[in-house]
C-alpha positions in Angstrom: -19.8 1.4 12.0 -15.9 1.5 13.2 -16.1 -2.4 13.3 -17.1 -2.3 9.8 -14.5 0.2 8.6 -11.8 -1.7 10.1 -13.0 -4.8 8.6 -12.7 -3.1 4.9 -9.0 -2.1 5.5 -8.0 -5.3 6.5 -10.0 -6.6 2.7 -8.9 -3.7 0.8 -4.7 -4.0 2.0 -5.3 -8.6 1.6 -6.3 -7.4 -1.9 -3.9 -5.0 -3.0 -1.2 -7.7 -2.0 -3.0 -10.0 -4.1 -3.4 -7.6 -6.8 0.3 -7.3 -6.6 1.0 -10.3 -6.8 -1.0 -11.0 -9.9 0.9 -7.8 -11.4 4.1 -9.3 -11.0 3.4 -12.4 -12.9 3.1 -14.5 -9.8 6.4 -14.0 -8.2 7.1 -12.7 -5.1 6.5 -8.7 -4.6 9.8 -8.3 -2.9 13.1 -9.7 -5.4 16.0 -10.3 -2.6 17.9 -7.4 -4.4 14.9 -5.2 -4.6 15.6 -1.6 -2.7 11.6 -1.3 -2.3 8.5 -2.8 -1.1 5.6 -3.4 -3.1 3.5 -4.3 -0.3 5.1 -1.5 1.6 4.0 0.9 -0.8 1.0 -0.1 -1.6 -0.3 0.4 2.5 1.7 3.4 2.5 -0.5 5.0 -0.5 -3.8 4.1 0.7 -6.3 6.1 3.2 -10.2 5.5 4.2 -12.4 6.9 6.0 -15.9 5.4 7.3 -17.0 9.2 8.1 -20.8 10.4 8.3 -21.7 6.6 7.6 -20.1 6.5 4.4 -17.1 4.4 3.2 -14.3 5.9 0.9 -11.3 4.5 -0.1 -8.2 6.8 -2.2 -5.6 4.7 -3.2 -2.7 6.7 -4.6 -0.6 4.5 -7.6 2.8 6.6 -7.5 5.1 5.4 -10.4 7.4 4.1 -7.8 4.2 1.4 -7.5 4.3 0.4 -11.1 8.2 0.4 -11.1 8.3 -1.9 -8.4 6.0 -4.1 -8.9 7.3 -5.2 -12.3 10.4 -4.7 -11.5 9.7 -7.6 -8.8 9.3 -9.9 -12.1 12.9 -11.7 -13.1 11.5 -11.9 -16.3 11.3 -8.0 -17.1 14.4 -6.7 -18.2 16.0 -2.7 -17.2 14.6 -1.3 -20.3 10.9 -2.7 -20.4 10.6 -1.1 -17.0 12.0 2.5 -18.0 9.5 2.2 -20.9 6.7 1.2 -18.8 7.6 4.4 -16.3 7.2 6.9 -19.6 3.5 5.5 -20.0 2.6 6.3 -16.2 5.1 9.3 -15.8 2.9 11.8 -17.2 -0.2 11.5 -14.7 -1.6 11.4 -10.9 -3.3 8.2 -11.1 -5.7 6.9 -8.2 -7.9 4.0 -7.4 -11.2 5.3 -5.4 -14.2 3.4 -3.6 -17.2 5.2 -2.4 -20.4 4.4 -1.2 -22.6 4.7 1.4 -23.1 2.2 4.8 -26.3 0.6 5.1 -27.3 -1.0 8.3 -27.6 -4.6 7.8 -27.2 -4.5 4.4 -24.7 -3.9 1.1 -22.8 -1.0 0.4 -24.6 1.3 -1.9 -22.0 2.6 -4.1 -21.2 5.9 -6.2 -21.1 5.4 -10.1 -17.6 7.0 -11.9 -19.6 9.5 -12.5 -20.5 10.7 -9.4 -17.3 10.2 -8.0 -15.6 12.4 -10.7 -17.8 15.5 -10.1 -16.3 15.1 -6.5 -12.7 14.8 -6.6 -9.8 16.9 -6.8 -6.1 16.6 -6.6 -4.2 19.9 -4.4 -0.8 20.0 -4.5 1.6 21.6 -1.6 0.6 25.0 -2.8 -3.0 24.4 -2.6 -3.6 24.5 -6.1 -6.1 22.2 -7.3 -7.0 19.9 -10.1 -9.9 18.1 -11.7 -9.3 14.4 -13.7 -8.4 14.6 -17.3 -10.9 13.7 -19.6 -11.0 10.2 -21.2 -9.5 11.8 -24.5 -6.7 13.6 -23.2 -4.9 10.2 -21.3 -2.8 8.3 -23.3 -4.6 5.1 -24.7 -1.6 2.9 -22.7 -3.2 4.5 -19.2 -6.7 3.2 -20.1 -5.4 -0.2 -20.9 -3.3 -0.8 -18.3 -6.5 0.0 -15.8 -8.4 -2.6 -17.9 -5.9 -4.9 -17.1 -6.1 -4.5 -13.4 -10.0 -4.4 -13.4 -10.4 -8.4 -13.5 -8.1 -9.1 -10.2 -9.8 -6.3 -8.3 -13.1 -7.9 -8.8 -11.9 -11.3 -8.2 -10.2 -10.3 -5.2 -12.2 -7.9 -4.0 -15.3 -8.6 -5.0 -18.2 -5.7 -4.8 -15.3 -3.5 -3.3 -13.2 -4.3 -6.5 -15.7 -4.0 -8.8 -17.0 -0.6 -7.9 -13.0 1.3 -7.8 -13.1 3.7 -10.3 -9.3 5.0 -11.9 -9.2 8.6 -12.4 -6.1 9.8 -13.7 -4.7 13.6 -13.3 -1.7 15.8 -14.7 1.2 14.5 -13.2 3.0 17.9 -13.4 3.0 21.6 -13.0 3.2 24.1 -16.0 7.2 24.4 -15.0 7.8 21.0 -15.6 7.6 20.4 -11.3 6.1 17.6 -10.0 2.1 17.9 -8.9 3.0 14.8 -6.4 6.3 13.7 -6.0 6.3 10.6 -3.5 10.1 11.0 -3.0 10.3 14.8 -2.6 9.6 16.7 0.7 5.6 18.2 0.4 1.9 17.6 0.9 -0.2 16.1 -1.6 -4.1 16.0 -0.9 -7.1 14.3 -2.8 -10.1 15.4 -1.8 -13.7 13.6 -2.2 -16.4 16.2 -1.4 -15.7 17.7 1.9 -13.6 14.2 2.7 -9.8 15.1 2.8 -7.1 12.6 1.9 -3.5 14.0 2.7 -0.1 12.5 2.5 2.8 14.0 4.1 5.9 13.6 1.4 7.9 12.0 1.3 6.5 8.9 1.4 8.7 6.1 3.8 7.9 3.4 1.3 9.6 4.9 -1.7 13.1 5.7 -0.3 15.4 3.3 -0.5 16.9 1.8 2.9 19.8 2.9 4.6 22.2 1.5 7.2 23.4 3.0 9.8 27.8 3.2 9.7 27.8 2.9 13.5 25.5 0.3 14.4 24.6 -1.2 11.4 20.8 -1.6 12.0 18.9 -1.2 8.5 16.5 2.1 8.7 13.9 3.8 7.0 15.4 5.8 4.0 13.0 8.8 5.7 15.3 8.8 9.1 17.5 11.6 9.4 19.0 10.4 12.6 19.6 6.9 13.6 17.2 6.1 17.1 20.0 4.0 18.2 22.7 5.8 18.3 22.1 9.2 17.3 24.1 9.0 14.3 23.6 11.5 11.3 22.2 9.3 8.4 22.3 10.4 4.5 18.4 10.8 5.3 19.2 14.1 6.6 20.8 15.9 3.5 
């Protein structure tokens, strides 16, 4: 069973590069003047677990993902980007695959359905929250899932066709963030008794920083440089 786990990362993360690269128009998913990674972000969101013989994929799509991703297109100008952001601002969205291991055989997969009764989004306070209905998502979200749906299926296969998109409030009743992937915090989605945490802020979404002593590019997330020991802007 690990084998086979191991073996579904590996398709899952050769997919979501492909997938990225289909979003961007067929350029590369990293511009020379781009401050993020696509591909970066897109391993970075993305936990499984092959636990009690089942496999389940959550794959967190921050808005930093969108962003990037089209902004990784030369062809999309500053303000076709900001506009884009306002259509994915609003919501939590995630991409989930579940289903059930079977010796020697496909996976047997749950329907949307039966996915949605499971899952819940907490936020670093612990409160939770169920998917929005269908008629309370702004028609753009739903579209911009349909668009997606043909390259996961051709890239993916069974494993694309069977991810359901289920989209949640993006923020709090004060305006706060549910999930912010570039604030400090814990967000959580969790699939039945299955718990999917990230520990905010995500490395992939800050922007990379250089150290004034030694000059070695770091992680946006480093508060120190390991080199040296010098105190980076990480650390405000």
């Amino acid at each position: 069973m690990k084998n086979t786990g191991i073996c579904n990362k590996k398709i899952l993360w050769v997919g979501s590069a492909a997938l990225i690269f289909i979003l961007c128009g067929g350029h590369s998913a990293r511009a020379e003047d781009q401050k993020l990674d696509v591909a970066e972000i897109a391993r970075d969101t993305q936990r499984m677990s092959t636990e009690g013989g089942e496999l389940s994929i959550v794959w967190w799509l921050p808005e930093e993902f969108w962003a990037t991703s089209i902004a990784a297109n030369t062809n999309v100008k500053p303000a076709q980007i900001q506009m884009f952001a306002k259509f994915v601002h609003p919501y939590f969205i995630v991409g989930v695959v579940s289903g059930k291991i079977v010796a020697f055989g496909p996976l047997t997969y749950r329907t949307e359905g039966e996915i949605r009764v499971l899952i819940k989004l907490k936020d670093s306070d612990g409160t939770t929250y169920t998917p929005l209905a269908t008629d309370k998502v702004a028609a753009s979200v739903p579209a911009l899932v349909a668009l997606m749906r043909p390259g996961m299926a051709k890239m993916l296969g069974p494993l694309g066709e069977n991810m359901n998109f289920y989209v949640f409030p993006g923020s709090r009743k004060d305006g706060t963030r549910v999930c912010d992937a570039s604030a400090r915090g814990v967000c959580e989605v969790d699939l039945g008794e299955q718990a999917f945490k990230w520990k905010l802020p995500l490395e992939s979404v800050l922007p990379k920083q250089k150290c004034p002593v030694c000059g070695e590019i770091l992680s946006g997330a480093y508060k120190y440089c390991p080199y040296d020991g010098t105190t980076l802007a990480g650390s405000k």
